[in-house]
N, CA, C and O atoms as CSV, one atom per row, in Angstrom:
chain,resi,resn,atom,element,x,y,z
A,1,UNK,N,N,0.839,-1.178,0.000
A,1,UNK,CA,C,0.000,0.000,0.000
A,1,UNK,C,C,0.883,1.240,0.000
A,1,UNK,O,O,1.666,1.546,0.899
A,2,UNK,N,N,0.672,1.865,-1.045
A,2,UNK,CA,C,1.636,3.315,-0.598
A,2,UNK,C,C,0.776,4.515,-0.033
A,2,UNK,O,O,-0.446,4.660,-0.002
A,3,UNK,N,N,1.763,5.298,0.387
A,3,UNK,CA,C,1.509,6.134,1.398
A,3,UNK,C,C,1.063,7.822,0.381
A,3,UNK,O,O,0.234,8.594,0.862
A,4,UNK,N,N,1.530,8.033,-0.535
A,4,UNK,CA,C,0.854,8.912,-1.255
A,4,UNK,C,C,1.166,8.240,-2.799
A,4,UNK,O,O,1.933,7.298,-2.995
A,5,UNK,N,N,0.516,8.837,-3.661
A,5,UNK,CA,C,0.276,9.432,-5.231
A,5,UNK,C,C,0.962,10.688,-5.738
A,5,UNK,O,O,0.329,11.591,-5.192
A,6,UNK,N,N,1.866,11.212,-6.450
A,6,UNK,CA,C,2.237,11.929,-6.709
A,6,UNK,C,C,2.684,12.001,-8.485
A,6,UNK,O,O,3.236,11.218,-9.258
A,7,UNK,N,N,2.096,13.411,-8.598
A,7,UNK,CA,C,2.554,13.208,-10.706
A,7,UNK,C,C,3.625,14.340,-9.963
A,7,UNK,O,O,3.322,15.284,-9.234
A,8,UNK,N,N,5.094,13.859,-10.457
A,8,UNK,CA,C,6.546,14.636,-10.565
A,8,UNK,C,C,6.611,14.774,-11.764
A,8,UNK,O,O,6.545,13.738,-12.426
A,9,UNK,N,N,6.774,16.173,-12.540
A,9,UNK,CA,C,7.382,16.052,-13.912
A,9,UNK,C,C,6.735,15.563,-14.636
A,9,UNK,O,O,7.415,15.201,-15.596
A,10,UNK,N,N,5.407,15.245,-14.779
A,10,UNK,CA,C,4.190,14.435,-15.765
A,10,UNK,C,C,4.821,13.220,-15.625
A,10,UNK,O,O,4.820,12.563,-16.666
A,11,UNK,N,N,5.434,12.635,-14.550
A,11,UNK,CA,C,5.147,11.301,-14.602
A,11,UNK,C,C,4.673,10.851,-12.904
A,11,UNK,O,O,5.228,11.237,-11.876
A,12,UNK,N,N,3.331,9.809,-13.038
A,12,UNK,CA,C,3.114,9.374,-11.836
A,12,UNK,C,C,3.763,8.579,-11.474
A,12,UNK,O,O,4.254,7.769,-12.261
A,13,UNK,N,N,4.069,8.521,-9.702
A,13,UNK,CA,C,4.428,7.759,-9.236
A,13,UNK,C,C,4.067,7.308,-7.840
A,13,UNK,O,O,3.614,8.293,-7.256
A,14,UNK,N,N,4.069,6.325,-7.105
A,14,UNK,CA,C,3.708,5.864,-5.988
A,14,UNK,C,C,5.063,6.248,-5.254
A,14,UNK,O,O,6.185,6.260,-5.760
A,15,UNK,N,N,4.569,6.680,-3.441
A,15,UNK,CA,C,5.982,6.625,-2.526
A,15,UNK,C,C,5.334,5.864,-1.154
A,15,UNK,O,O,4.306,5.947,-0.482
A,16,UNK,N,N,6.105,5.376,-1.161
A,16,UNK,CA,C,6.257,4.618,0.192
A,16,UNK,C,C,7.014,5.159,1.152
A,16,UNK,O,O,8.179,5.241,0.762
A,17,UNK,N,N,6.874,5.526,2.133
A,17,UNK,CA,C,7.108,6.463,3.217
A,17,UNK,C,C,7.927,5.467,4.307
A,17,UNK,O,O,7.269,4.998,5.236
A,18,UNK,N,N,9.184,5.182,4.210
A,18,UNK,CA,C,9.542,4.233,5.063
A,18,UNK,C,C,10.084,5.362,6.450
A,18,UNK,O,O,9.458,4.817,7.360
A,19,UNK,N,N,10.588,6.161,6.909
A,19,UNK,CA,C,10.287,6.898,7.861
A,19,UNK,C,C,10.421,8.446,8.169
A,19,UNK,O,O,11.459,8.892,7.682
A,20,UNK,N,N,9.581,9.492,8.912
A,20,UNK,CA,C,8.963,10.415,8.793
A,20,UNK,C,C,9.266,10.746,9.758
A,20,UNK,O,O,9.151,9.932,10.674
A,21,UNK,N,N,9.970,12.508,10.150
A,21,UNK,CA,C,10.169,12.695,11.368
A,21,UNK,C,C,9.576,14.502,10.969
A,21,UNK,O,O,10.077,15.242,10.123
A,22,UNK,N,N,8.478,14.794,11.825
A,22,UNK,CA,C,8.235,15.969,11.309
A,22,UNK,C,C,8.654,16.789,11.863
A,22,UNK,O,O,7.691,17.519,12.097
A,23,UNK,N,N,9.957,17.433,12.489
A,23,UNK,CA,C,10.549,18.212,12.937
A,23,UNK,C,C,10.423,19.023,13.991
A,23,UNK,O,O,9.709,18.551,14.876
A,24,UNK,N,N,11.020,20.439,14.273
A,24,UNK,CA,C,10.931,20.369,15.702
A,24,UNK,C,C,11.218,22.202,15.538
A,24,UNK,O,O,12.343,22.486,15.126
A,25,UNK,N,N,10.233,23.437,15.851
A,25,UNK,CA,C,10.215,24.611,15.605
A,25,UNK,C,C,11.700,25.041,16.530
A,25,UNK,O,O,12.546,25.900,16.287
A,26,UNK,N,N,11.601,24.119,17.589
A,26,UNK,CA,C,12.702,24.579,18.098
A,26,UNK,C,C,12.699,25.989,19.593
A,26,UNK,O,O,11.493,26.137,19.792
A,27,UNK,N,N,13.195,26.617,20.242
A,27,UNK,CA,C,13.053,27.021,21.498
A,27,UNK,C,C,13.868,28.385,21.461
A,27,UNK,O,O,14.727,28.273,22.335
A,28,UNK,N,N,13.973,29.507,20.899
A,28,UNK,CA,C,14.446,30.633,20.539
A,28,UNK,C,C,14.280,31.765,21.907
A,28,UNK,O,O,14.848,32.847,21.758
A,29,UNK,N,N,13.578,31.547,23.112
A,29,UNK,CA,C,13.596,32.773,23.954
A,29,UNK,C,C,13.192,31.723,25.321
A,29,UNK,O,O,12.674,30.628,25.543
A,30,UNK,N,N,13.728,32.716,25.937
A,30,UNK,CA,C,13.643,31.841,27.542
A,30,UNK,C,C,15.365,31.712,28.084
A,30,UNK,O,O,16.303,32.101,27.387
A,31,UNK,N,N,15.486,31.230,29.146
A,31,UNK,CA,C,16.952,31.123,29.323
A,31,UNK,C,C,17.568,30.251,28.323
A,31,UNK,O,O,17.124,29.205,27.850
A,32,UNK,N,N,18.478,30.756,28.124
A,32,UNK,CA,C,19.739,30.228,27.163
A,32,UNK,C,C,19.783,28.504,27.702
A,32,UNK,O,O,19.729,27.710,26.762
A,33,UNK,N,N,19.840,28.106,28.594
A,33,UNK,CA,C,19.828,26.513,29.038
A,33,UNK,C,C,19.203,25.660,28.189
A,33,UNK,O,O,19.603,24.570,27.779
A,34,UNK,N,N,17.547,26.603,27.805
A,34,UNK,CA,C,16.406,25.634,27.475
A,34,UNK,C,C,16.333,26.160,26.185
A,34,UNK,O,O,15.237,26.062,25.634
A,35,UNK,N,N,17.238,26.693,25.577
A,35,UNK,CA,C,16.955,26.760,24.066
A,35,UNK,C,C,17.331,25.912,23.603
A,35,UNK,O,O,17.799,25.034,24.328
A,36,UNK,N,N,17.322,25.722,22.064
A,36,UNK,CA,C,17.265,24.949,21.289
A,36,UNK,C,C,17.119,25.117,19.625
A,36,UNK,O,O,16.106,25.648,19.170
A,37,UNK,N,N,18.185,24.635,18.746
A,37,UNK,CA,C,17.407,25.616,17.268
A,37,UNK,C,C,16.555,24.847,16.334
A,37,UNK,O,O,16.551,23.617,16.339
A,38,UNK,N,N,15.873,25.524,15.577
A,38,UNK,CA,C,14.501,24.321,15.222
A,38,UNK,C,C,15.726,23.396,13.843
A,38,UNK,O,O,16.773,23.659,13.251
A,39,UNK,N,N,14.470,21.974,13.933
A,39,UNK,CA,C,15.133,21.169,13.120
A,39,UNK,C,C,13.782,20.787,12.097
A,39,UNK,O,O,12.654,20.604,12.553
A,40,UNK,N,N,14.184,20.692,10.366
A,40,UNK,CA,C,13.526,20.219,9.754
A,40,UNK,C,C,12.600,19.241,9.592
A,40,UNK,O,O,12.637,18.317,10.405
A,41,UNK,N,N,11.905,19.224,8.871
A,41,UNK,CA,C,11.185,17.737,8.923
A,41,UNK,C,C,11.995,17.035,8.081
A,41,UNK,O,O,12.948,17.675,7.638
A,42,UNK,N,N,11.878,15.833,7.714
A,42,UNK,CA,C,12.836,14.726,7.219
A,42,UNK,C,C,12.191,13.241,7.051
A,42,UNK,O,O,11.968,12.480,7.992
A,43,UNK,N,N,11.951,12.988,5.781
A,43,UNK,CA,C,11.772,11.295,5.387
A,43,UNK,C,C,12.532,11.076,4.248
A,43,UNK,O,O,13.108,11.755,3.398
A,44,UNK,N,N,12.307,9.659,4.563
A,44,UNK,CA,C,13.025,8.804,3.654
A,44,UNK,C,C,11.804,8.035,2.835
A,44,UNK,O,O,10.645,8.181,3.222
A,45,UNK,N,N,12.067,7.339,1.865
A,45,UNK,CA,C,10.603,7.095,0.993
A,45,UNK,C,C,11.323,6.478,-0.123
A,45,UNK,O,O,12.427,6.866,-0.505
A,46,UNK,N,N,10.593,5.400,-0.691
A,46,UNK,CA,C,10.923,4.753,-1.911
A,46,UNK,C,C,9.811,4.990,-2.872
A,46,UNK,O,O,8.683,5.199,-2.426
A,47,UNK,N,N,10.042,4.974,-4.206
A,47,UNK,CA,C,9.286,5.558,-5.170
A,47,UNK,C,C,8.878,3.879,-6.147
A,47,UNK,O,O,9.410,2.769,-6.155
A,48,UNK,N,N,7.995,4.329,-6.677
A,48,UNK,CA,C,7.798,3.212,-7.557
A,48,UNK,C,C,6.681,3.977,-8.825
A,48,UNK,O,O,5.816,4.812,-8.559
A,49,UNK,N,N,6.943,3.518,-9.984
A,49,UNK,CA,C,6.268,4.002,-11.096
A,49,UNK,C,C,5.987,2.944,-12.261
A,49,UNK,O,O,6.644,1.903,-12.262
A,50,UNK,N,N,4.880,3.213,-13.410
A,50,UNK,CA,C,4.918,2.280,-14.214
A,50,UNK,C,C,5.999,2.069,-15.333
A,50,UNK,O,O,6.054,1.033,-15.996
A,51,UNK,N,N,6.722,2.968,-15.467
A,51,UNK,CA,C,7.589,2.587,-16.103
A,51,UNK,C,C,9.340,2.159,-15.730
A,51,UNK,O,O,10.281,2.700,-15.148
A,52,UNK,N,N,9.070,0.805,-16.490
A,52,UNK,CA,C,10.638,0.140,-15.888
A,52,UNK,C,C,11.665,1.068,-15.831
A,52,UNK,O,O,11.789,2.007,-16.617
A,53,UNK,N,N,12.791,0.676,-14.418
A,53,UNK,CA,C,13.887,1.584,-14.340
A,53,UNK,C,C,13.505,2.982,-14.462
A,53,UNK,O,O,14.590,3.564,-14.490
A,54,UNK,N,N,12.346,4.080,-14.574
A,54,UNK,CA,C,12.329,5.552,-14.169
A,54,UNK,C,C,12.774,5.606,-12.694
A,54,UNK,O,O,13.834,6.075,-12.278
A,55,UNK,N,N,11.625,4.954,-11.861
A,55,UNK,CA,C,11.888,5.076,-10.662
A,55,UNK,C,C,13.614,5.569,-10.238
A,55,UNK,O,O,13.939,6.653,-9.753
A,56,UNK,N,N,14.460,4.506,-10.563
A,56,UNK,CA,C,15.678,4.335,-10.217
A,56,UNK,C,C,16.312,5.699,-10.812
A,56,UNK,O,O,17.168,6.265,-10.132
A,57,UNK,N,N,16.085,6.023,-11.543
A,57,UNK,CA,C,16.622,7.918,-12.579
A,57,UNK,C,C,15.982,9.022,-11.599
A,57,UNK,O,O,16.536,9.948,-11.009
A,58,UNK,N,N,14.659,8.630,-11.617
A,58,UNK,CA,C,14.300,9.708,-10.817
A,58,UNK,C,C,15.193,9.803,-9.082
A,58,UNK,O,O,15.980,10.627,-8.617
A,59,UNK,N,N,14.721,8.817,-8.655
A,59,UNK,CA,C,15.375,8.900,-7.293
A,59,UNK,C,C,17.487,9.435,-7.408
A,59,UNK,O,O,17.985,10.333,-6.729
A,60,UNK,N,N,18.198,8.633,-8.345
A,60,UNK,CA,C,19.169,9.838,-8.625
A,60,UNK,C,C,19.218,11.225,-8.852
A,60,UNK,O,O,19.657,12.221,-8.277
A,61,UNK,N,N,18.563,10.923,-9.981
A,61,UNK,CA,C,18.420,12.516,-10.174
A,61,UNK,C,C,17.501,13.625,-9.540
A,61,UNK,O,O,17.821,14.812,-9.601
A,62,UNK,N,N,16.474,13.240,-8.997
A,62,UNK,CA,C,15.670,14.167,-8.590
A,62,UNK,C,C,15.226,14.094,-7.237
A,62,UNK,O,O,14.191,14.692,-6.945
A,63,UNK,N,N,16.079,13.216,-6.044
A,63,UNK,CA,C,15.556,13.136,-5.283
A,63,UNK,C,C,15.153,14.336,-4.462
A,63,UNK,O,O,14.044,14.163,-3.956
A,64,UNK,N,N,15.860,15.824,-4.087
A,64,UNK,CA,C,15.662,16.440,-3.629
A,64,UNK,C,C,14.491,17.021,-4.159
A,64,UNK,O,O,13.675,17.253,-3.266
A,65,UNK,N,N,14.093,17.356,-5.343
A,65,UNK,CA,C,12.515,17.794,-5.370
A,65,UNK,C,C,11.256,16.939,-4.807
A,65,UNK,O,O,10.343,17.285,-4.057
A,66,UNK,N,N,11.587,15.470,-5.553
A,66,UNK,CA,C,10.587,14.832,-5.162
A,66,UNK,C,C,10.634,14.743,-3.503
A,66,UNK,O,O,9.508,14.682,-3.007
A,67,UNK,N,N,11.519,14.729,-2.742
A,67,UNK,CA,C,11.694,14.972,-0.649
A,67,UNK,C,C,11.197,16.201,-0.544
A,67,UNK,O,O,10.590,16.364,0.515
A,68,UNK,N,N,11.238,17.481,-1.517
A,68,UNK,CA,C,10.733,18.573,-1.446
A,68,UNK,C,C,8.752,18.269,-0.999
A,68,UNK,O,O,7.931,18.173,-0.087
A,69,UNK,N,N,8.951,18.242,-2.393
A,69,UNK,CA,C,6.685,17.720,-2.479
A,69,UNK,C,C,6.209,16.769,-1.602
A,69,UNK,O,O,5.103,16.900,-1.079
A,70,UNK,N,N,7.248,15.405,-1.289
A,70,UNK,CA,C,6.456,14.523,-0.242
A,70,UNK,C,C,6.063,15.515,0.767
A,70,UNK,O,O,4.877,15.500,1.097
A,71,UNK,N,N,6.952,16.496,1.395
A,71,UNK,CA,C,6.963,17.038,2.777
A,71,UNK,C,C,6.050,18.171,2.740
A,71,UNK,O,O,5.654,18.627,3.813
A,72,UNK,N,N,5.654,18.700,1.606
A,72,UNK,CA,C,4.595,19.500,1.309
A,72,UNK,C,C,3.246,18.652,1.168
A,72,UNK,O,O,2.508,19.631,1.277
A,73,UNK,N,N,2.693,17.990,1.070
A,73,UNK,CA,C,2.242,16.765,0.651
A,73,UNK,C,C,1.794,16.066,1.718
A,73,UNK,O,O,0.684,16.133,2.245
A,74,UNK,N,N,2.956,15.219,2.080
A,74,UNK,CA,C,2.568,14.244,3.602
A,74,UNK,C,C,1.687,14.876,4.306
A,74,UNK,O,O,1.654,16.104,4.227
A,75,UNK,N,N,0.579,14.025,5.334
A,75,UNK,CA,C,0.049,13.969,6.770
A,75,UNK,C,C,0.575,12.500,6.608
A,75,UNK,O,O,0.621,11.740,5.641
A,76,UNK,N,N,1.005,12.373,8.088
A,76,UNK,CA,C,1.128,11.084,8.502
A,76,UNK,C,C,-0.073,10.618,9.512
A,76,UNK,O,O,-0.378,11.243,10.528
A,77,UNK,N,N,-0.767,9.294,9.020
A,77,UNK,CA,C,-2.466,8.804,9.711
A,77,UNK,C,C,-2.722,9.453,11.377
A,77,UNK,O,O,-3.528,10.225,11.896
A,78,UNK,N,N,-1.201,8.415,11.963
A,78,UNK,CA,C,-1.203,9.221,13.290
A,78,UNK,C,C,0.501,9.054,13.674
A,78,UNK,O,O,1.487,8.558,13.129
A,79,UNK,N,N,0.210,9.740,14.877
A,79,UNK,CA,C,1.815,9.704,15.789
A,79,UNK,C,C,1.860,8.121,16.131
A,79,UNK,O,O,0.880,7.554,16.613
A,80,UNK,N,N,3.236,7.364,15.806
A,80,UNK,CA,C,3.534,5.976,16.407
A,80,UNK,C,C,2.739,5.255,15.253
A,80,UNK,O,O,2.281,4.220,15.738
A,81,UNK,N,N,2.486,5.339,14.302
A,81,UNK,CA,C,1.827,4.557,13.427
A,81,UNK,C,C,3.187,3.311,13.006
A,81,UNK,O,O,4.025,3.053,13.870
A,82,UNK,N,N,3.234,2.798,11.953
A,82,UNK,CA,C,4.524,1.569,11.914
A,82,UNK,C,C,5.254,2.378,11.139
A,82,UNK,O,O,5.440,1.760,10.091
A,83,UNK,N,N,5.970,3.836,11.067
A,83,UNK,CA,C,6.838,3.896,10.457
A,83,UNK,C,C,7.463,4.212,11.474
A,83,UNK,O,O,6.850,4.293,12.538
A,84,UNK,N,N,9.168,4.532,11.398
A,84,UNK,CA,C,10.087,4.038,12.048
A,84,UNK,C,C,10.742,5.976,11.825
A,84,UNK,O,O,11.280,6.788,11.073
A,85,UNK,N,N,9.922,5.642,13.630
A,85,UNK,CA,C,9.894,7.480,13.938
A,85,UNK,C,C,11.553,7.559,14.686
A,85,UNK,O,O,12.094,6.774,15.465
A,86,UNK,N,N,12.209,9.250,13.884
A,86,UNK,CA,C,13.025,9.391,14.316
A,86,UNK,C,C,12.951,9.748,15.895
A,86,UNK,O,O,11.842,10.129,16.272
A,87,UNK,N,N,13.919,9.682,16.818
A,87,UNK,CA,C,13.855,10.356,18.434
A,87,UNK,C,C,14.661,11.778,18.426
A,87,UNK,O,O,15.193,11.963,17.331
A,88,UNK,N,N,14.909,12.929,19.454
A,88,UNK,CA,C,15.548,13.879,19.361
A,88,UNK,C,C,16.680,13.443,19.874
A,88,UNK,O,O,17.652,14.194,19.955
């Protein structure tokens, strides 16, 4: 089952969301002890498409857009679901 649908570049493709950490705004005022600077969100994800070997081009070549749109894109169902959540 994949986790979203996405057309990249007029071509569709399926991603599988193997793990999702949605980041952290981070702690900018208060004593200096308890700050903290914010951290991105961040997954990892395998792609799959109908045509043989794209997948494998795209993910070279384009992975940073397509990590761009998942993260625009993604909701994850819930917190602790089975993907393999990063810790701080």
């Amino acid at each position: 089952m994949s986790d979203l649908y996405l057309n990249f570049r007029g071509v569709d493709i399926e991603v599988d969301i193997t793990s999702y950490y949605e980041g952290d705004p981070g702690r900018i005022s208060g004593p200096p002890e308890d700050c903290y600077p914010p951290e991105p969100a961040e997954v990892e994800f395998e792609i799959t498409c109908e045509l043989a070997g794209l997948a494998d081009i795209l993910m070279e070549e384009y992975y940073e857009g397509i990590e761009e749109m998942i993260l625009e894109e993604y909701i994850p169902d819930e917190i602790g679901s089975d993907l393999d959540w990063f810790s701080r």
